[in-house]
N, C-alpha and C positions, 0 to 999 in steps of 0.2 A: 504494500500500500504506500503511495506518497503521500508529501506532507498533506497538498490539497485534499484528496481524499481522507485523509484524518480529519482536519480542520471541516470538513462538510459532514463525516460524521456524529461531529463532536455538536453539530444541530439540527440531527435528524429527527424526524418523526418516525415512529413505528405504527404500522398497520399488522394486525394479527386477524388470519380466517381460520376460524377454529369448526371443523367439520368431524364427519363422523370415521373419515378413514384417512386424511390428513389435515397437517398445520401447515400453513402458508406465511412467511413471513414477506414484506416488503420496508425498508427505510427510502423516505424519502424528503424533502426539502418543501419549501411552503408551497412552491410551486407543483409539488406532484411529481416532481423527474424523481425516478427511481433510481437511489443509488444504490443497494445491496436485494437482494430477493433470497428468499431460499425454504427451503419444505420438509417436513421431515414425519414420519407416521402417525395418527394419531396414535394414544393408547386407550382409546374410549372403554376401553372394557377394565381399564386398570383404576378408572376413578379419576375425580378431580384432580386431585391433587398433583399425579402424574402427568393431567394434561395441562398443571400448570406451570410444570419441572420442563417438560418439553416445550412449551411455546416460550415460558421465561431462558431456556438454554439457547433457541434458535436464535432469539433477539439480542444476545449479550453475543453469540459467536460475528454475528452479522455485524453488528457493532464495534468488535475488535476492541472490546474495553472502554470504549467511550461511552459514555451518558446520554440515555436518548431523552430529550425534552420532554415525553408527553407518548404513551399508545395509547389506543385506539384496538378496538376489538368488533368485530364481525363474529356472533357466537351463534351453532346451530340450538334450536328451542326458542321459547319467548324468555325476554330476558327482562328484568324491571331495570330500566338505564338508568333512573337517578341511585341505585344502592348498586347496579352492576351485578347482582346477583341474580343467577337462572331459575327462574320460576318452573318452566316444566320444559321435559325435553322427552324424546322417543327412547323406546327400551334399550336401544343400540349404547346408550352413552350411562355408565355404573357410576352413580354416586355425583350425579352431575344436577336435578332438579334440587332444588333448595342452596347449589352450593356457591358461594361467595367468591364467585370469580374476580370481579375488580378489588376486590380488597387483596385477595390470594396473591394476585398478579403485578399488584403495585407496590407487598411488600418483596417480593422477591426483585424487581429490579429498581424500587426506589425511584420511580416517577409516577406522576399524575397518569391514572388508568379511568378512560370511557368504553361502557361496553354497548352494544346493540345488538338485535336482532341479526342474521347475515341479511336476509332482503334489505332489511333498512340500510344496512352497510354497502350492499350491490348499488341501490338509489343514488345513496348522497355520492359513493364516484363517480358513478355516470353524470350527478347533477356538477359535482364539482371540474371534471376532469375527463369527462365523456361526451354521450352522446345527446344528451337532455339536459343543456343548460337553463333551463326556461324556472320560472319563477313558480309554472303547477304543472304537473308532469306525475303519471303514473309509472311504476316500475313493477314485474312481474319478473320471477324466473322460473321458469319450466325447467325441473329437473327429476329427481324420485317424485314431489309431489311438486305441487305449484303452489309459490308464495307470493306475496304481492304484498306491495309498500307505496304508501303516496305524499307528495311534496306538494303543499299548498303556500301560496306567499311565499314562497321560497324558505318553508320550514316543513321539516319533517312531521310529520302526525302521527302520534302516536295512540292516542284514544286513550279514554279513560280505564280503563285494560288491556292496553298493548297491539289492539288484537286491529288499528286502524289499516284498512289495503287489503285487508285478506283478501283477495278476489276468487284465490285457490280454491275455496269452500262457498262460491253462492250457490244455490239451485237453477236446476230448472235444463241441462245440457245434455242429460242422459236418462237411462232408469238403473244405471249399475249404482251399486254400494260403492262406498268411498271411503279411506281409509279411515275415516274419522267417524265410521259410524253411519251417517246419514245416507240418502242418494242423489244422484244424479248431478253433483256438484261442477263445476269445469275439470277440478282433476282428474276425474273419471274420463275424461278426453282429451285431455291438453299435455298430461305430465310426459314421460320417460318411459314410465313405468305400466300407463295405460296406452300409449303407442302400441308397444310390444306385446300386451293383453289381447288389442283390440284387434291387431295382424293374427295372432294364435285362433282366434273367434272365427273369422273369418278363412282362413287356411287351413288351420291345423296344425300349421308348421308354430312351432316356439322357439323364437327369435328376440332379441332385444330391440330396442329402437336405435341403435345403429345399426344393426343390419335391417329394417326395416326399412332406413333413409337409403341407403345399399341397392337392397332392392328397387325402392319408387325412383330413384334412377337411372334404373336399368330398365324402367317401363313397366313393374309390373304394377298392374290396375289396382289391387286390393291397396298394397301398400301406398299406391298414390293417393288412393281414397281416405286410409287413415289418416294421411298428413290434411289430405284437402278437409276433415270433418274436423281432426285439432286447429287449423288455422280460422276456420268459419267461429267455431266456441270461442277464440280466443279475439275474437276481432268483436263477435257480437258481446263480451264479458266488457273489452275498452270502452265500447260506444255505449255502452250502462252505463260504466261510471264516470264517462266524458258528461254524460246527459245530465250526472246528478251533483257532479262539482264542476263540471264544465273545464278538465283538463284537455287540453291542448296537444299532447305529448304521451305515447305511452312508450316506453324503454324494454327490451326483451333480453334479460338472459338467461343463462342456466345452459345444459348441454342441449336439451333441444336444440336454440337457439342456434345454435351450429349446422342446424338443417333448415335454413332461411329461408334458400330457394327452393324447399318445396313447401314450406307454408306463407310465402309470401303471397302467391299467386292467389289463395284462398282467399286473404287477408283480405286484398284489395279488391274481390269480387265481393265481398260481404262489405266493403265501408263503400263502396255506389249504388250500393241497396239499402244500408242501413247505417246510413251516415248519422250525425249527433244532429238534436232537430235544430242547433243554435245557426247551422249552416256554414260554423267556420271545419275545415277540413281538419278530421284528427289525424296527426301520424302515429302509424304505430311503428318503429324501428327498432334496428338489433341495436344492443349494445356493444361501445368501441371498445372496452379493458378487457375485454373475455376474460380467462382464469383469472385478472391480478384484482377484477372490479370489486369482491368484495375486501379483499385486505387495504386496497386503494381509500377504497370509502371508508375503510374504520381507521385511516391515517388521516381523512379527513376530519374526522369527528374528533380525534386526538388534535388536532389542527383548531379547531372552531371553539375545542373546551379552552384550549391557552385563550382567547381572542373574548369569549362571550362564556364560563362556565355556567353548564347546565344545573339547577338547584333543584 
């Protein structure tokens, strides 16, 4: 490392994406240029505490000894962000609901620790540093399930229970059960996980939803039709909630999102028939960070607590 690089470590930001099968780290500067990145397994099955031995080890090697100003965290489950502590998360992650991550994590590296939801963390870098500058702007990611986060005024919304964006869980797109119990939610056609379901349904064949994009690129009809039925759900999900805050903007990532061009076509056949009645045009677009947007955005949010801290 040279000096320069020391000297711009010495005031970096850390972003941390804390998922269910890895940790993501990025350091970067006010601006968002990434100086150090790097990833390393979770151990979700080992308990908090290990998953905060690994994200606090990745951020101190990245950093080379230096002192980072301020993280920032992107955590999978709903997370209460003014205590930083995970209120519930999926069975995948041991010893992780109720546990005191921003405290955990701020005494091991001795700086100021903000946590968030990953969606909301995906949002604020696209809104900061992406694709969705705009002042109200929906953000969704299609991945195992589908989650969604929305920016009003140029703030994040969080709802009186956390629970503000969820788009993943409205009704009304299917008659299938959804992981949460209820049916017919948009997950049930939009996610990853219902791609590769709904090819199986229809074929027989059991396949993932990368090979499912594999296929509807190779022409075959089934598969083109699942992606065409997830881009229609997901396009008529935006222009609900463009109708009922009147955003402007909706943001797309997660791994789906990686199969744009075969849910784009859908997309745009569903908003010339069922456009927002306000008459301004909604976009819906991929997001630019791919992998780094949620650690990006929780270096944002480590970014905006130095500047305006959240109470």
């Amino acid at each position: 490392m040279n000096d320069v690089d020391a000297l711009e470590l010495t005031h970096a930001l850390a972003g941390v994406d804390i998922g269910g099968t890895k940790i993501a780290v990025v350091l970067v500067d006010d601006a968002g240029r990434i100086l150090a990145r790097g990833e390393v397994a979770a151990p979700a099955s080992s308990g908090g505490d290990a998953m905060v031995d690994a994200a606090a080890g990745l951020v101190a090697g990245l950093a080379a000894g230096a002192p980072v100003r301020a993280v920032g965290v992107g955590a999978a489950g709903v997370v209460d962000h003014r205590t930083g502590e995970i209120r519930a998360a999926s069975e995948l992650f041991h010893d992780w609901a109720g546990f005191p991550l921003g405290e955990r994590l701020s005494a091991r590296l001795d700086a100021p620790v903000r946590v968030e939801n990953d969606v909301n963390a995906f949002l604020l870098g696209e809104v900061a540093w992406g694709a969705a500058r705009e002042a109200d702007v929906l953000g969704v990611m299609l991945g195992t399930g589908v989650g969604g986060a929305v920016v009003l005024d140029g703030v994040l919304r969080h709802g009186p229970h956390g629970a503000a964006g969820e788009i993943g869980h409205t009704p009304g797109y299917s008659d299938v059960r959804c992981t949460c119990g209820q049916v017919g939610h948009l997950e049930t056609i939009a996610s990853g996980t219902s791609i590769g379901r709904r090819y199986v349904e229809r074929t027989g064949r059991t396949v993932d939803a990368v090979r499912v994009a594999e296929y509807a690129r190779g022409g075959d009809p089934d598969a083109k039709a699942v992606f065409d039925d997830a881009g229609r759900a997901l396009a008529l999900a935006c222009a609900t909630a463009s109708g009922i805050v009147e955003v402007g903007t909706a943001v797309i990532g997660g791994g789906v999102a990686r199969s744009w061009d075969l849910l784009q076509p859908s997309i745009e056949r569903t908003l010339r028939t069922d456009a927002p009645i306000s008459g301004v045009p909604l976009r819906i677009v991929p997001g630019m960070l791919g992998g780094d947007a949620v650690a990006l955005g929780a270096a944002s949010v480590a970014r905006n607590h130095l500047h305006a801290p959240v109470l």
